[in-house]
TORGUDO-131688 format. One record per residue (C-alpha): x, y, z; residue in three letters. Coordinates in steps of 0.25 Angstrom, whole numbers, padded with zeros to 4 digits, always signed. Layout:
BEGIN
XYZALA...
This chain:
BEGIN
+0000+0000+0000UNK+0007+0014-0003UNK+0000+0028+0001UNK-0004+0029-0017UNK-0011+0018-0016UNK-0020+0024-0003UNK-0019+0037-0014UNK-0026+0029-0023UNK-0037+0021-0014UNK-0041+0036-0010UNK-0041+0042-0023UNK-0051+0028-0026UNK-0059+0029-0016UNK-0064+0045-0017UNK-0065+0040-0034UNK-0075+0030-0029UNK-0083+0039-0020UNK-0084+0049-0032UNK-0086+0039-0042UNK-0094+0026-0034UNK-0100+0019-0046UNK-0086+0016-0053UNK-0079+0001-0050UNK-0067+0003-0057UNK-0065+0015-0045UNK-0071+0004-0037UNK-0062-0007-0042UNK-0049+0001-0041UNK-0053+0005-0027UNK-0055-0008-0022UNK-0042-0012-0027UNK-0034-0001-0021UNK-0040-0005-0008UNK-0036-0019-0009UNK-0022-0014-0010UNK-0024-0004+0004UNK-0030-0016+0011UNK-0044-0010+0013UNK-0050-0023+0007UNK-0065-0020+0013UNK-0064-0007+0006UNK-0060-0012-0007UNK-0070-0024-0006UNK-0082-0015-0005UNK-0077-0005-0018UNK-0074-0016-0027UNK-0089-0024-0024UNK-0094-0011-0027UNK-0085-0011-0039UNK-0090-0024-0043UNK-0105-0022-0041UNK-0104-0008-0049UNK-0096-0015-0061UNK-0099-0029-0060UNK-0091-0029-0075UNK-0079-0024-0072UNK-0068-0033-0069UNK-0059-0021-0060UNK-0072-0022-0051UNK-0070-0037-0050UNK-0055-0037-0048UNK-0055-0027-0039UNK-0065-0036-0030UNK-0057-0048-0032UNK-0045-0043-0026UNK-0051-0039-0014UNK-0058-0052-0012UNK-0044-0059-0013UNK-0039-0051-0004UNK-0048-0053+0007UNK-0046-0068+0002UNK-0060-0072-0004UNK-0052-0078-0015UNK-0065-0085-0021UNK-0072-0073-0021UNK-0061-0066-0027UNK-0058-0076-0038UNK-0073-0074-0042UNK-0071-0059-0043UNK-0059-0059-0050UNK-0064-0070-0062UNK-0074-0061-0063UNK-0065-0050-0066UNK-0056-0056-0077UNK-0068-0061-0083UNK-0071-0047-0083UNK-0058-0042-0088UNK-0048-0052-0093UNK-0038-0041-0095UNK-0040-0037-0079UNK-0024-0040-0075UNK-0026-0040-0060UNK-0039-0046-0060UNK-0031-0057-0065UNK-0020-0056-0055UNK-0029-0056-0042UNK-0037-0067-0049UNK-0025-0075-0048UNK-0019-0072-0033UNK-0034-0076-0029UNK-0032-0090-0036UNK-0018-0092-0033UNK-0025-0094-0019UNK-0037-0101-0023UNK-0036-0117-0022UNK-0033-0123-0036UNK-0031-0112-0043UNK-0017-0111-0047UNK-0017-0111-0063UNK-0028-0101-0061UNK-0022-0091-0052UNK-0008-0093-0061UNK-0016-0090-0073UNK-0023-0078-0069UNK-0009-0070-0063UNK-0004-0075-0077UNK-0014-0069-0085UNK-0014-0056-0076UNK+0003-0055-0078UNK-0002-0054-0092UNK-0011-0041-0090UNK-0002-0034-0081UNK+0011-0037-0088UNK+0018-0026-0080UNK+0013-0029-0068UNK+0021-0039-0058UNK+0011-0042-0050UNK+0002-0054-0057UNK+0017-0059-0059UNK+0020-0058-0045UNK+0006-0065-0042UNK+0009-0076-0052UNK+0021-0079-0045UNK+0015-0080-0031UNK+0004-0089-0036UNK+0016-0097-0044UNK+0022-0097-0030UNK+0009-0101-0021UNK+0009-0114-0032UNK+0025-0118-0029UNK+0027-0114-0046UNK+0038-0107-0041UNK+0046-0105-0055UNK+0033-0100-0061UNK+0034-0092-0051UNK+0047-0086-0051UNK+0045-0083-0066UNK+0033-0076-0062UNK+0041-0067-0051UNK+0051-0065-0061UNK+0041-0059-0071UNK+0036-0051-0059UNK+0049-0045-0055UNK+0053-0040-0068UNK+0040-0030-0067UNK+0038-0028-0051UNK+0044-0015-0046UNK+0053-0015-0033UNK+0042-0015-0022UNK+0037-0028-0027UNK+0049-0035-0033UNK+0055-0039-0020UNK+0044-0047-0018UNK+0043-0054-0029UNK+0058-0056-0030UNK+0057-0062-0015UNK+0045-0072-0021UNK+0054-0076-0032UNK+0066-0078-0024UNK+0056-0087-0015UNK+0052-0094-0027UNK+0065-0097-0032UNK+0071-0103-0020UNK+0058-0113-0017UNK+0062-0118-0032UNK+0075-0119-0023UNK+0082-0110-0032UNK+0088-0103-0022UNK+0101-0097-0027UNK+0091-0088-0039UNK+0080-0087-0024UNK+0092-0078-0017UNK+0095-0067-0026UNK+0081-0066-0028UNK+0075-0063-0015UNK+0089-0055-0011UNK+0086-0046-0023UNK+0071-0045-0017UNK+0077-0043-0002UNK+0085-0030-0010UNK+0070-0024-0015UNK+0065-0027+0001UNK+0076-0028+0011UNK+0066-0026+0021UNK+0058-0037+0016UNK+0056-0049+0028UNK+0050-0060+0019UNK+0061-0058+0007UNK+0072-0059+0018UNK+0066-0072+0024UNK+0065-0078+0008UNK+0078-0073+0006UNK+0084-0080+0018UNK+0077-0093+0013UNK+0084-0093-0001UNK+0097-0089+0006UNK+0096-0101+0014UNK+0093-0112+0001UNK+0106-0106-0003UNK+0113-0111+0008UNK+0116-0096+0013UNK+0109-0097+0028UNK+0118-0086+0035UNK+0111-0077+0024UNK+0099-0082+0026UNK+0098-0080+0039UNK+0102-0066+0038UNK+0088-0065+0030UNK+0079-0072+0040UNK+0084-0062+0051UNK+0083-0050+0043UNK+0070-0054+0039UNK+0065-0057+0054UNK+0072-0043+0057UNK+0063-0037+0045UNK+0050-0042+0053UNK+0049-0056+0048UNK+0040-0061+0059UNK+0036-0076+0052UNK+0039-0090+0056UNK+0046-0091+0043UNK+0057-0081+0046UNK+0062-0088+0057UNK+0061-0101+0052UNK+0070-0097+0040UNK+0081-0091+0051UNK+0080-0105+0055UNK+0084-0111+0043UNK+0096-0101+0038UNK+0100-0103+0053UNK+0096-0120+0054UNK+0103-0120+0040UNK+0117-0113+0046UNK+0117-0124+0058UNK+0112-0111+0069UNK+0104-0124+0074UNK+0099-0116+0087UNK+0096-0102+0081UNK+0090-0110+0069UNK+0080-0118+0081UNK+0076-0103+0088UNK+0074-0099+0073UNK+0062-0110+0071UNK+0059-0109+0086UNK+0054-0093+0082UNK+0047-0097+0069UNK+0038-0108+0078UNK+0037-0098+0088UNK+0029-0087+0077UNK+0024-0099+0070UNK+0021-0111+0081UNK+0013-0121+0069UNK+0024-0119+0057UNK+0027-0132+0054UNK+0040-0127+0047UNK+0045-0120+0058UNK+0045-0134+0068UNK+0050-0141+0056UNK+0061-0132+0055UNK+0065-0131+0069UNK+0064-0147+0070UNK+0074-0148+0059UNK+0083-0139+0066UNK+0081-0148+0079UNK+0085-0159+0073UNK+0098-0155+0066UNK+0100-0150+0081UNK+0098-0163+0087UNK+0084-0161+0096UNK+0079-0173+0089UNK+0066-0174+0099UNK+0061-0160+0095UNK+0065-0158+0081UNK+0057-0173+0078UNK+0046-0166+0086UNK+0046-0153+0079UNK+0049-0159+0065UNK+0034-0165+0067UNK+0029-0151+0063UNK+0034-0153+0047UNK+0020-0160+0045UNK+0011-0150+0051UNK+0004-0144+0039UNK+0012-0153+0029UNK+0003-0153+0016UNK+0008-0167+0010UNK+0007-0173+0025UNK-0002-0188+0023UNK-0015-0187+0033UNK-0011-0198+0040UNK+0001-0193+0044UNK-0006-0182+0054UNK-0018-0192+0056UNK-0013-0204+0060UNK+0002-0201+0064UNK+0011-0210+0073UNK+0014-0203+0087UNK+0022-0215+0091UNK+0010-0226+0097UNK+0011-0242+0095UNK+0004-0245+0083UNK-0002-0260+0086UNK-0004-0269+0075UNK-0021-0267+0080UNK-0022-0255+0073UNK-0030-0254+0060UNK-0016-0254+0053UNK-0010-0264+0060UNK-0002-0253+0069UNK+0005-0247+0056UNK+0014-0235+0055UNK+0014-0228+0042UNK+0028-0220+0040UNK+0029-0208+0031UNK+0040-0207+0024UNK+0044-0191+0023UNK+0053-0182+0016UNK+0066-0188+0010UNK+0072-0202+0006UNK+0082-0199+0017UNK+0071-0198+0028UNK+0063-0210+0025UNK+0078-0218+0024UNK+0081-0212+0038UNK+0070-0211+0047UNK+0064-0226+0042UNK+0074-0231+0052UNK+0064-0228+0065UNK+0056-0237+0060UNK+0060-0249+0068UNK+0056-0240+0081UNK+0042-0241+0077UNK+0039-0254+0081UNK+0045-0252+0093UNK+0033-0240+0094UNK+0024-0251+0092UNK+0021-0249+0079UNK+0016-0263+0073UNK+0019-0258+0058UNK+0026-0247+0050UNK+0024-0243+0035UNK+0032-0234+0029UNK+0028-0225+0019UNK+0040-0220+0010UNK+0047-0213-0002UNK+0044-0226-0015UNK+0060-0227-0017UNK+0062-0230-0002UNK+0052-0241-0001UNK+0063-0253-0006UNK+0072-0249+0004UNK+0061-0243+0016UNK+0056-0259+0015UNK+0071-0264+0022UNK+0069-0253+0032UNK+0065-0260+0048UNK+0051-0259+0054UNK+0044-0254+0042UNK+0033-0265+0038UNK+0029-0259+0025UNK+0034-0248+0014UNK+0026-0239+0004UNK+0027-0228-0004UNK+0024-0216+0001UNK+0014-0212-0009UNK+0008-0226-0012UNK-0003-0230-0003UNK-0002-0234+0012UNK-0006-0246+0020UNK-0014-0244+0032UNK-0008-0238+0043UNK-0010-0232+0058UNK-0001-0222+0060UNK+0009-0214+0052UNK+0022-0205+0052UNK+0032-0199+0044UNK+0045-0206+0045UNK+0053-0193+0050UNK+0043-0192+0062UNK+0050-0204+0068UNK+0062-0199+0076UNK+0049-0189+0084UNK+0039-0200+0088UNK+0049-0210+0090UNK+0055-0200+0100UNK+0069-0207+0097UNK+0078-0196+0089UNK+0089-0205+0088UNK+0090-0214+0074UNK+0087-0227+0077UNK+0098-0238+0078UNK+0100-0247+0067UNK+0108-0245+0053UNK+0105-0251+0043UNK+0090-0250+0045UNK+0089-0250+0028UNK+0094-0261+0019UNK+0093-0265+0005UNK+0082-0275+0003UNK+0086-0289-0003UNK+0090-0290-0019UNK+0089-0275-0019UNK+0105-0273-0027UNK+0111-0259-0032UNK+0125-0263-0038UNK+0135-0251-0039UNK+0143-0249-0050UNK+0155-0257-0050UNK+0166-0249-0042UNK+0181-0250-0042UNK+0185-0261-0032UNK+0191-0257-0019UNK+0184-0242-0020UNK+0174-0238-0009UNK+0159-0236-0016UNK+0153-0223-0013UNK+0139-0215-0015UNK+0139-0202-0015UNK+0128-0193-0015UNK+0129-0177-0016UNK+0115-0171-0018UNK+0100-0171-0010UNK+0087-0172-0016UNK+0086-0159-0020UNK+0071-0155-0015UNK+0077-0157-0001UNK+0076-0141+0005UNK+0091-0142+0010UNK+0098-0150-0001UNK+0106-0138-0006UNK+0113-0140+0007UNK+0116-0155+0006UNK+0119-0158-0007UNK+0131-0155-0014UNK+0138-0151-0028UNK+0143-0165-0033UNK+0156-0156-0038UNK+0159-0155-0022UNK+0159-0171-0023UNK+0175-0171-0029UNK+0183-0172-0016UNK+0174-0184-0014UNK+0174-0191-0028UNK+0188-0189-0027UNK+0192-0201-0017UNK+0197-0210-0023UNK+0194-0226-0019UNK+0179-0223-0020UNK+0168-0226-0030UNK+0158-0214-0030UNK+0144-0219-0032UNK+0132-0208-0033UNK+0121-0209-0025UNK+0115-0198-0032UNK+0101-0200-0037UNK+0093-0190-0048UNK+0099-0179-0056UNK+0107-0171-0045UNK+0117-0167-0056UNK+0111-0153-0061UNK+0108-0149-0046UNK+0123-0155-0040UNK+0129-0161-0050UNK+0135-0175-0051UNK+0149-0180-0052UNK+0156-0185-0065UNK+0150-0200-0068UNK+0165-0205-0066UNK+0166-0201-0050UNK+0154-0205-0047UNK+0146-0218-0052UNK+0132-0216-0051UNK+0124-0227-0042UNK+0110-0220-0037UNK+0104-0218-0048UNK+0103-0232-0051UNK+0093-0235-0039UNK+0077-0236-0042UNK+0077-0233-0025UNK+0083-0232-0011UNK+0084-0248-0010UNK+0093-0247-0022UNK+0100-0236-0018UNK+0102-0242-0004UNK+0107-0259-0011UNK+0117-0247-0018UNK+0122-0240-0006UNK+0124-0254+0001UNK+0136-0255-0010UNK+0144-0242-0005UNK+0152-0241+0003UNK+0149-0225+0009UNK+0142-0215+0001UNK+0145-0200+0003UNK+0131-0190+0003UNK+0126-0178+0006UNK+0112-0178+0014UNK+0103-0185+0006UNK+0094-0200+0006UNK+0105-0210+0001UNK+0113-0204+0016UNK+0100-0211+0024UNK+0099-0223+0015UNK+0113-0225+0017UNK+0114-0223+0030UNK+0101-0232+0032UNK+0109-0244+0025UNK+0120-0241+0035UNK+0130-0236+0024UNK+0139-0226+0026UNK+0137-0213+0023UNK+0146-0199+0022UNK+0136-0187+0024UNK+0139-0174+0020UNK+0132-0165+0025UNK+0128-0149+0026UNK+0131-0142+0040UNK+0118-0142+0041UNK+0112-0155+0037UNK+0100-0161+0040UNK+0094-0163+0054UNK+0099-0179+0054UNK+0114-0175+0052UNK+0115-0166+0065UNK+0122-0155+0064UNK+0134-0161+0069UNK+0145-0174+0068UNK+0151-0184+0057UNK+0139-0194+0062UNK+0124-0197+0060UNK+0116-0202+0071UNK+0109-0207+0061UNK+0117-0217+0052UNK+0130-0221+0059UNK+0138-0224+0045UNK+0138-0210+0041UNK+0147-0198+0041UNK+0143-0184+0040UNK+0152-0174+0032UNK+0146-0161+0037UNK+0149-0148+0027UNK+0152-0136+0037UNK+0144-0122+0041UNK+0147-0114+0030UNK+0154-0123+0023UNK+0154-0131+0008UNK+0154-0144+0006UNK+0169-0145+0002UNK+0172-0149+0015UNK+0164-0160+0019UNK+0167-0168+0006UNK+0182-0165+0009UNK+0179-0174+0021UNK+0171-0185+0014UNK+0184-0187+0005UNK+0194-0187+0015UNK+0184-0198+0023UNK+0182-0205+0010UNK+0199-0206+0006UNK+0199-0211+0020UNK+0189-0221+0020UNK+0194-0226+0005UNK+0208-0228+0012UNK+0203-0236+0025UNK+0196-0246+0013UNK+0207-0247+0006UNK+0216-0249+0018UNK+0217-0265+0022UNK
């Protein structure tokens, strides 16, 4: 609101007391008053408006809007059609008739084709391209949307530009494209410096970028700007969880529950900070809160969940347990172990329900009675749990005893490729799956891998499944003989593993399979890796045959793998010792 635009409401009001029978005065009124906020003014001029000209589309558009803004989006919708029917030519009418379907259930082509056709009648005007892009946004077509922002930005003057760089730059780094989301935003924090919300986005792209000291210089200059939220605090979290400041990062979290007690992201992120801390009892009993609200989360998973009760074979289902498999391979490999603990619960039978190309292997796995897929059908059960809900009702942080608890199942056999003789066989693996929100901090550039490849006495195998060379690249064929790519599934990549003598990896499933089969395993990890590692020690409570490599605060990964070939020509001269 700026004191022309109170001008102008004046000067239209007094024109419509002279002149009472003219909607366009009327309609233009009414519009004017929807920008000052005096929506019960504006409603009463534009139904007059409407009822004087019940053919003129102004009169419509000018009564649609303020419908949307006191959110009777039906009702607006209907005054708006009527409108463009009207005038098919009417730019905003169009506009507005799309923001009011970008909210409207099922509407989505609709709404996009409305803000289209309005950019097309106002050419020079940003704002149906800025509305294109938000609706774009609201339906996760984020690189439609960042076209339609950049359209925007070539038009917007300064007052507006910052926003819709800030929305781009938002945008941009949900496609995870966060080294073009940086300079984005930054060039919109230089248009508003004084701008809270780009501060805090800024400080999310930052930290994609593996730049959390300047990330949190954001969050704090954004909470000094007036940032009240939730959200702000839970971002100096990350920037601070992300630089190992475990403590600060925990009072971070503990202030965003304390604004916003039933965020489930806040507890989730606390929990996850707990458990990289070690406070196992609380972080499994805060991690709980990563379902509340979950959109994808099976009904019988809040109806019918396992507190921890005996389950005795009288019950409709014979007493059965249903376990959910959850997130990644990687999890389901681990946390499958707690299974044997639940007929000590008195639990008379467990199903587990899990990812298809785990199944083989999930069949070898003690106490489980039965195996499905995940998206098939499910047998009868009387309770259920996600696996990773275990460690909490079990009460029992500690990783159960007993390694291997995975085998490969008879006549299962994965030949390697013939090796040398006398040379010790290793896999490698240098790259996540790259959906996984923290994998630009475990992987690694396969061009870091030399130091390593470069022992000699070893055959390198690679346990590297999919197309990872354009994101990390691959070393030449000749280092490196490729052996993962030949499995259909985890059972045949586990009969594989059973014919190496150690594989070297960064954080990834093939680690937990591995460590399942009681192989041993060389981990490299980040210096702040994920909750199971600890922050600390060469050791995992976890798998007792592997070795962590840990990359330094603030330091590459040169390093680590520096120490991984030292302890590699070490080990190759102990085997060829006598």
């Amino acid at each position: 609101m700026s004191g022309m635009d109170v001008e102008d409401e004046r000067f239209l009001t007094r024109l419509a007391e002279r002149m009472p029978g003219d909607a366009e005065v009327l309609a233009r009124l009414a519009v004017m008053r929807v920008r000052l906020g005096a929506l019960d003014g504006a409603k009463a001029v534009a139904e007059r408006a409407v009822e004087l000209a019940p053919g003129l589309a102004e009169a419509h558009a000018a009564l649609g809007l303020v419908l949307s803004k006191t959110r009777q989006f039906p009702e607006a919708r209907a005054s708006l059609e009527r409108a463009v029917k009207l005038n098919p030519g009417l730019g905003m009418a169009w506009m507005h008739l799309g923001e009011v379907l970008s909210v409207l259930p099922d509407q989505a082509q609709a709404a996009v084709d409305a803000l289209r056709r309005a950019s097309g009648l106002m050419p020079r005007d940003p704002r149906p391209l800025n509305a294109l892009a938000g609706a774009l946004m609201g339906y996760q077509r984020y690189d439609d949307a960042i076209g339609a922002y950049r359209a925007a930005t070539a038009l917007a003057s300064e007052p507006n530009l910052a926003d819709m760089l800030n929305n781009m730059g938002v945008a941009l780094e949900r496609l995870e494209r966060r080294d073009e989301a940086v300079p984005v935003i930054r060039a919109a924090s230089l248009i508003r410096p004084d701008s809270a919300a780009i501060q805090d986005n800024l400080g999310n792209a930052l930290l994609g970028t593996a730049r959390a000291e300047e990330a949190e210089a954001c969050h704090r200059r954004a909470l000094a700007l007036g940032a009240k939220g939730a959200e702000t605090w839970s971002n100096l979290g990350n920037a601070l969880h992300r630089q190992g400041r475990l403590d600060e990062a925990d009072a971070a979290y503990r202030r965003a529950i304390q604004i916003n007690p039933e965020g489930p992201k806040f507890h989730t992120n606390l929990a996850l900070n707990l458990l990289l801390s070690g406070r196992m009892e609380e972080g499994w009993r805060e991690y709980e809160w990563r379902w509340r609200g979950h959109p994808n989360l099976p009904p019988y998973l809040s109806d019918r969940v396992w507190t921890g009760e005996a389950l005795p074979p009288d019950l409709p289902a014979g007493g059965t347990l249903l376990l959910q498999a959850e997130q990644g391979y990687g999890d389901t490999l681990q946390f499958v172990r707690y299974v044997p603990m639940l007929k000590e619960r008195g639990v008379s039978r467990v199903v587990l329900a899990c990812q298809p190309e785990l199944i083989r292997l999930m069949e070898t796995a003690p106490g489980l009675d039965e195996v499905v897929g995940e998206t098939g059908p499910l047998p009868p059960f009387d309770k259920a749990l996600t696996l990773l809900s275990l460690p909490g009702v079990l009460a029992g942080h500690a990783a159960p005893a007993g390694i291997p608890y995975l085998s490969v199942p008879k006549g299962v056999r994965m030949a390697l490729p013939v090796a040398p003789a006398g040379t010790l066989k290793v896999g490698l693996a240098w790259a996540g799956r790259p959906t996984h929100g923290d994998d630009w901090n475990r992987s690694i550039p396969a061009g870091m891998l030399d130091p390593i490849l470069d022992v000699s006495g070893v055959s390198f195998y690679s346990l590297q499944r999919g197309a990872v060379a354009p994101r990390l690249g691959r070393p030449p064929a000749e280092r490196l003989v490729e052996a993962a790519d030949l499995c259909a599934d985890f059972c045949d990549t586990a009969a594989m593993l059973s014919g190496l003598d150690l594989i070297i990896s960064v954080d990834t499933a093939v680690v937990h399979l591995a460590g399942a089969l009681g192989k041993p395993v060389w981990l490299l990890l980040p210096s702040v890796p994920d909750f199971r590692w600890r922050m600390e020690g060469d050791t995992s409570e976890w798998y007792p045959a592997f070795r962590l490599f840990r990359r330094k605060p603030q330091g590459g990964w040169d390093a680590p793998i520096a120490r991984v070939a030292q302890s590699l020509r070490a080990l190759v001269a102990q085997s060829a010792s006598p």
